[in-house]
MINU-803555 format. One line per 2 residues: number of its first residue (from 1); their letters; for each residue y, z, x of N, C-alpha, C, CB. Coordinates in Angstrom, 1 decimal, padded with zeros to 4 digits. Glycine has a CB too. Layout:
! residues N
NUM	A	Y/Z/X/Y/Z/X/Y/Z/X/Y/Z/X | ...;
***
This chain:
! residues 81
1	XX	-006.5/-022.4/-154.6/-007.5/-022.0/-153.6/-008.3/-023.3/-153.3/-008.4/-020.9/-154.1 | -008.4/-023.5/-152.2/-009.3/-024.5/-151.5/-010.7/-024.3/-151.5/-008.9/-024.5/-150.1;
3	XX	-011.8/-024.9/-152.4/-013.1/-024.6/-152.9/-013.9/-024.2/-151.7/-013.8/-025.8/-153.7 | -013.5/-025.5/-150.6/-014.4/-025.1/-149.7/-013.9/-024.7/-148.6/-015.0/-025.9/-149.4;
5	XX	-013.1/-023.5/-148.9/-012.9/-022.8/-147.8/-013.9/-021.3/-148.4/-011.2/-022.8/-147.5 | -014.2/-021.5/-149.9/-015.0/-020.5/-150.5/-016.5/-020.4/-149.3/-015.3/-021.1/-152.2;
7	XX	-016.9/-019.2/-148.9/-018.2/-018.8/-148.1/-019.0/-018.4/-149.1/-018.0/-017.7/-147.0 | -018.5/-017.4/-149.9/-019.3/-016.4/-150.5/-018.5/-015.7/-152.1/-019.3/-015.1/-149.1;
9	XX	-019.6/-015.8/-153.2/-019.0/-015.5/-154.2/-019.4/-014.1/-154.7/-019.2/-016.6/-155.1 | -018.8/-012.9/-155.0/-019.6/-011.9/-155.5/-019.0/-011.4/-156.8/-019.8/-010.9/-154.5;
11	XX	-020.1/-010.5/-157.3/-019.4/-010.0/-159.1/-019.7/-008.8/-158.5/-020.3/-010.3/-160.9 | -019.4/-007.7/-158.6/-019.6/-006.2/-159.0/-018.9/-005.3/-159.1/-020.2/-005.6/-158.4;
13	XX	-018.0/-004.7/-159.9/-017.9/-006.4/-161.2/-016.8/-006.9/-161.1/-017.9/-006.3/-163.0 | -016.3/-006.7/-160.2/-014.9/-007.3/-159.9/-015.1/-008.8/-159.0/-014.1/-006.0/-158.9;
15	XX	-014.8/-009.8/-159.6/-015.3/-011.4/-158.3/-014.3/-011.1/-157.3/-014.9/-013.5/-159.0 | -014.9/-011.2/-156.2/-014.6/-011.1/-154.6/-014.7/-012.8/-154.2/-015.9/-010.0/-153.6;
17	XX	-014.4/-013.4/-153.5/-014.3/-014.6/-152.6/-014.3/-013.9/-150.9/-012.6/-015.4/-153.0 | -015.0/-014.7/-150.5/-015.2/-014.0/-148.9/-015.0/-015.8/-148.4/-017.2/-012.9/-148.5;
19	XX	-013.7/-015.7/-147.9/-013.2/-017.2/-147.1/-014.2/-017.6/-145.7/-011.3/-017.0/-146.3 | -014.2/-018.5/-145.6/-015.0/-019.0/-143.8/-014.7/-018.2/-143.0/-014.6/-020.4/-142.9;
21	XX	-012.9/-017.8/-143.5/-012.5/-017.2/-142.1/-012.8/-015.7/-142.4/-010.8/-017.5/-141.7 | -013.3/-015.3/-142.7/-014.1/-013.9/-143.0/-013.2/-013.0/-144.3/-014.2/-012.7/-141.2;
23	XX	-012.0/-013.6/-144.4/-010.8/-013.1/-145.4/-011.3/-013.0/-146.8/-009.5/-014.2/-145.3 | -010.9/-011.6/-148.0/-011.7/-011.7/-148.8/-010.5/-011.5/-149.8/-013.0/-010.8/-148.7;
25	XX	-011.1/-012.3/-151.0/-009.9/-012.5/-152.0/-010.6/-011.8/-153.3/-009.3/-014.3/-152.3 | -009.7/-010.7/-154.2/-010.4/-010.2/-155.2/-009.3/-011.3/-156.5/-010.3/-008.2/-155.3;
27	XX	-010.6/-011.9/-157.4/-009.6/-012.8/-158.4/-009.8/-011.9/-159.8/-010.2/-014.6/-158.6 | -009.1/-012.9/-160.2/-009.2/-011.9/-162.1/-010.4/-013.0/-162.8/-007.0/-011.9/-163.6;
29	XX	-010.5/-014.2/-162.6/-011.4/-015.0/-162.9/-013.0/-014.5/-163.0/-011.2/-016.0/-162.0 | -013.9/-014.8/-163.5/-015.8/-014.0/-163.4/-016.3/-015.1/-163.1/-016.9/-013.2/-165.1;
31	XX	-017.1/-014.7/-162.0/-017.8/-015.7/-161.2/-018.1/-016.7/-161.6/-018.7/-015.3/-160.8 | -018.7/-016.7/-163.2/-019.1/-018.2/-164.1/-017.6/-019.3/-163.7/-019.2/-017.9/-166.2;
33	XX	-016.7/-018.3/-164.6/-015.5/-019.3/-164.6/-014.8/-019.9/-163.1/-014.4/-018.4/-165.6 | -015.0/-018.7/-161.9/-014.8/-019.8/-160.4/-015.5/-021.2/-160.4/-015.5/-019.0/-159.0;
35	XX	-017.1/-020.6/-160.4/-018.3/-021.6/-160.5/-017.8/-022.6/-161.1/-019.5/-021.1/-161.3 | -017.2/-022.8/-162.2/-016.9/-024.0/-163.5/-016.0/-024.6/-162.9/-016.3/-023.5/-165.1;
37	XX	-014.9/-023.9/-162.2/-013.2/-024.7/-162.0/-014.3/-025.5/-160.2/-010.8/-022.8/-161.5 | -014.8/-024.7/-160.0/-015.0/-025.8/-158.5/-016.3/-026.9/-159.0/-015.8/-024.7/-156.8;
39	XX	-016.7/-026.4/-159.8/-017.5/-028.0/-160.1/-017.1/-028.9/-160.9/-018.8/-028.1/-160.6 | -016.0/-028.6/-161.9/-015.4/-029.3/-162.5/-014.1/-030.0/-161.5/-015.2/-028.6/-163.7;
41	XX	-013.2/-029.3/-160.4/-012.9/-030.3/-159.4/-013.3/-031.1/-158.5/-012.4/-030.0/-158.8 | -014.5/-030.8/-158.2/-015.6/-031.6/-157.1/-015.4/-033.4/-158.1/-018.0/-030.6/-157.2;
43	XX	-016.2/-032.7/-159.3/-016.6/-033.7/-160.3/-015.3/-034.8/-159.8/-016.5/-033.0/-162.0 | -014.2/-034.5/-160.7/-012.9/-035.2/-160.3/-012.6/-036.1/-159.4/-012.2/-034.5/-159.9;
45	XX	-012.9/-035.4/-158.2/-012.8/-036.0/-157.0/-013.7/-036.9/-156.5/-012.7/-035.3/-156.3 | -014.7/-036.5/-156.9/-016.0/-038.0/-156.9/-015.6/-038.8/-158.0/-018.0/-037.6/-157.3;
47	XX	-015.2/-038.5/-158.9/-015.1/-040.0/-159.8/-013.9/-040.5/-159.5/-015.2/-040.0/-161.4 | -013.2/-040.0/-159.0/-012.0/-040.7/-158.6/-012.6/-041.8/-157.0/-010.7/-039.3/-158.3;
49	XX	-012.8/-041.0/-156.3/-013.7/-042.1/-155.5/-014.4/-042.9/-155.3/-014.1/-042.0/-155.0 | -015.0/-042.8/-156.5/-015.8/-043.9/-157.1/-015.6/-044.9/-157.6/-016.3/-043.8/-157.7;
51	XX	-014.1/-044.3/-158.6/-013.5/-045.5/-158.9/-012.8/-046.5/-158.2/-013.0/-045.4/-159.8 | -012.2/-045.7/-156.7/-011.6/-046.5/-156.0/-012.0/-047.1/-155.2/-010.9/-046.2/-155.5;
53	XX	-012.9/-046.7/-154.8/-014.1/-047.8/-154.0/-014.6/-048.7/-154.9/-015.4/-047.2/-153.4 | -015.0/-048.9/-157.0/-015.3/-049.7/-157.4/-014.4/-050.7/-157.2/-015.7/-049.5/-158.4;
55	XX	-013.3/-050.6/-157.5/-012.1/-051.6/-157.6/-011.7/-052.1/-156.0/-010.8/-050.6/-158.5 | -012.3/-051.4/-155.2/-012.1/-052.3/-153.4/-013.5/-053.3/-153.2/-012.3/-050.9/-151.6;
57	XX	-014.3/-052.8/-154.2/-015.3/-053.3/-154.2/-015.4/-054.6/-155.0/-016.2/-052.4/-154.6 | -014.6/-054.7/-155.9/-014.1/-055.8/-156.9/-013.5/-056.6/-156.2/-013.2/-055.4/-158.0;
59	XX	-012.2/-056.5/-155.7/-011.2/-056.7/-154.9/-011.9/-058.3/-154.0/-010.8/-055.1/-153.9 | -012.1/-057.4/-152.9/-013.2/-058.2/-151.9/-014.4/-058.8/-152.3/-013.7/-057.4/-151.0;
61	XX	-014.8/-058.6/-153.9/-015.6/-060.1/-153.8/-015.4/-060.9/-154.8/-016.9/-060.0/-153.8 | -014.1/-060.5/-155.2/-012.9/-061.7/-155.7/-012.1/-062.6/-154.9/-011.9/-061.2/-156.4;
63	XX	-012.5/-062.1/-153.4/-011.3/-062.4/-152.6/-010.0/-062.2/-152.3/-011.3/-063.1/-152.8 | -009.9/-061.0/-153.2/-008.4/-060.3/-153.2/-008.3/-059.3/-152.5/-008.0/-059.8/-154.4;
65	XX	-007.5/-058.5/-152.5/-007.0/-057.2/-151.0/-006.8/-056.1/-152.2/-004.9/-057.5/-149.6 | -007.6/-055.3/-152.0/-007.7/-053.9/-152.1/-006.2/-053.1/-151.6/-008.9/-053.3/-151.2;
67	XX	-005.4/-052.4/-152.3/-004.4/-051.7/-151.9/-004.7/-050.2/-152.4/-003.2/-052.4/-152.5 | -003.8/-049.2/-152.2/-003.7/-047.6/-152.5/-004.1/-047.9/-154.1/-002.0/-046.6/-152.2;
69	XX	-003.8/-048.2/-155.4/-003.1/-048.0/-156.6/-003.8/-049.3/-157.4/-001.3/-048.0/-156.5 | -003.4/-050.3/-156.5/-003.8/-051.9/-157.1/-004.9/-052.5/-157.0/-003.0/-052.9/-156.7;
71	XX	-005.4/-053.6/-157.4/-006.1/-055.1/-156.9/-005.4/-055.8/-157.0/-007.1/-055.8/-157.4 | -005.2/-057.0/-155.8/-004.0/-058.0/-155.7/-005.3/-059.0/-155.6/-002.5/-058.0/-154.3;
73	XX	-005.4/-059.8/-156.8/-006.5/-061.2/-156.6/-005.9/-062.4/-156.2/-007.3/-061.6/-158.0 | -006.5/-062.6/-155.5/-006.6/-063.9/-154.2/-005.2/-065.2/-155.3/-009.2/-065.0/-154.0;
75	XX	-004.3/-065.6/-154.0/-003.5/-066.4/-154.7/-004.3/-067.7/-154.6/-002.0/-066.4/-154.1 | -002.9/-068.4/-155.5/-003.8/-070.0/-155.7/-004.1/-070.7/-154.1/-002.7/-071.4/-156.8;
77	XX	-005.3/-071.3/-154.1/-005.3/-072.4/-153.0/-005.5/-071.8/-151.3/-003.8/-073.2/-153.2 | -006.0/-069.9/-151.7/-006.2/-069.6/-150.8/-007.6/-070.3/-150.5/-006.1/-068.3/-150.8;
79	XX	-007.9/-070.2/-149.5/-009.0/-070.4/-148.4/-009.9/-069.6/-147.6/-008.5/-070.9/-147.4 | -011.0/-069.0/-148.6/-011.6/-068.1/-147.8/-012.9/-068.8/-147.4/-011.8/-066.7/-148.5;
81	X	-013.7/-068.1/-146.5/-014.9/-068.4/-144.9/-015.0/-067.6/-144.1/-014.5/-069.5/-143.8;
***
């Protein structure tokens, strides 16, 4: 399930999901434990972005090129200006 396609969370006492698109999903999960799995993927996904922007951020002011996966640092006798 796509977190943010989540609108609306409800317990009574059964957890309901109510989608953007007005579509409503009954889970076996309790609202805490939805709550937990989407902030613990959010989490994820910011530090993962963080770290990939630290390392583009490295990259370029080493003078090297940022790639998907890598840092390729600046070969010998390049010439940067």
């Amino acid at each position: 399930m796509n977190s943010d396609l989540i609108k609306y969370l409800e317990s009574n006492p059964d957890t309901v999901l109510t989608l953007v698109s007005g579509d409503k999903i009954l889970v076996q999960e309790s609202a805490d434990e939805v709550i937990a799995r989407v902030i613990e993927f959010r989490r994820a996904v910011i530090g993962n972005l963080l770290s990939i922007s630290a390392d583009h951020a490295l990259a370029i002011a080493t003078g090297g090129t940022a790639h998907k996966d890598r840092t390729i640092p600046p070969s010998e006798g390049t010439v940067r200006g």
